[in-house]
N, C-alpha and C positions, 0 to 999 in steps of 0.2 A: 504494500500500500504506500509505503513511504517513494517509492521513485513513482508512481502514480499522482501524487500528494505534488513533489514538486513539476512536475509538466504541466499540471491542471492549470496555475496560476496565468502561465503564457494564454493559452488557449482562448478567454475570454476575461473580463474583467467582472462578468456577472458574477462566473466560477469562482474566482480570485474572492472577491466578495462574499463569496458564501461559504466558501472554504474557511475564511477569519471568521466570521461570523459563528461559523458553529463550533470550532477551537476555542474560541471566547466564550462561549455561553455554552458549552458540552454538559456544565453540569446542570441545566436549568431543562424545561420544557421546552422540546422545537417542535415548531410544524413545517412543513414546507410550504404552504400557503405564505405564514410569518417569515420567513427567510425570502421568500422570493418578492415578497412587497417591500422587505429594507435593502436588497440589493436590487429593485426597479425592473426585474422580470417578472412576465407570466409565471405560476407554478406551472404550467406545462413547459413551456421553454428552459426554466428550470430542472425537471424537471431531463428532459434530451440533452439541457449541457451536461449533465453527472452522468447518464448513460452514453454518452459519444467521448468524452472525455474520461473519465474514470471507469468507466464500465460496471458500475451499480447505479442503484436505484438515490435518492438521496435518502432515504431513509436507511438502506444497505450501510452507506458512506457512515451516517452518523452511529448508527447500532457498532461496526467495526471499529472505530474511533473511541467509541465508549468503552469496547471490552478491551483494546487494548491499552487503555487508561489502567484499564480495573487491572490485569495481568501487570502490568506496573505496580501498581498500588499493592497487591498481593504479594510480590515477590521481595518488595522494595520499603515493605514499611510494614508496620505494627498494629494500621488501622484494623477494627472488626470487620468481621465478612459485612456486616447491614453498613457500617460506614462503608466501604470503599462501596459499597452498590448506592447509597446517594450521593459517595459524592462524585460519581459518574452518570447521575441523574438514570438512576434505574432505582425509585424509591420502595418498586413493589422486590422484593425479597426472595420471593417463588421467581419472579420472572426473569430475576438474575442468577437464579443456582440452576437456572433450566437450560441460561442462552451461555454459561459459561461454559461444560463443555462441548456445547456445540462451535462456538467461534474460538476456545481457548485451547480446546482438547482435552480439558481435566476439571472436573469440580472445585469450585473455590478453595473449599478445602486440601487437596491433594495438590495444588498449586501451592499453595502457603507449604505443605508438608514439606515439598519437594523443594522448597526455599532452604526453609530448615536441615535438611536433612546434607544439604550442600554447603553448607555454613560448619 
């Protein structure tokens, strides 16, 4: 994602714009509708720049962005499982032990384990 992340910015300035946009406010509520009326696009047009550009959806973009926050947070620090899941704006608890290892490879838990156990 991260050489993804830097190309996107050239491509348009919408992109570029909502790309900071959601790095800034990752841990808050986004919508695309919200993103694409502060950077002065259509959500649809928005909506094709993230999928021509980045090749997800923008909700893709930001779900990926948040668990690799969390996998940071997990590995890198002392926060509880329910803190590192707000403060990656995933407040509901289920819905972050569920999309962890789908996007992480490993439950919250076995991700901290395997911090630990490296340490």
């Amino acid at each position: 994602m991260e050489d993804r992340q830097a190309d996107a910015p050239s491509a348009h300035p919408a992109l570029a714009a909502a790309i900071a946009l959601i790095e800034e406010r990752l841990a808050e509520r986004l919508t695309v509708p919200e993103i694409a009326r502060a950077v002065g696009v259509s959500h649809n047009h928005l909506t094709r720049l993230f999928r021509a550009t980045i090749g997800e959806t923008v909700v893709g973009y930001i779900r990926a962005r948040r668990m690799e926050r969390a996998g940071h947070f997990l590995r890198a620090t002392t926060l509880s499982i329910p803190a590192v899941a707000a403060a990656v704006g995933i407040p509901d608890l289920q819905a972050f032990n569920k999309t962890c290892p789908r996007e992480l490879g490993a439950a919250p838990r076995a991700i901290r384990a395997a911090r630990s156990a490296a340490q």
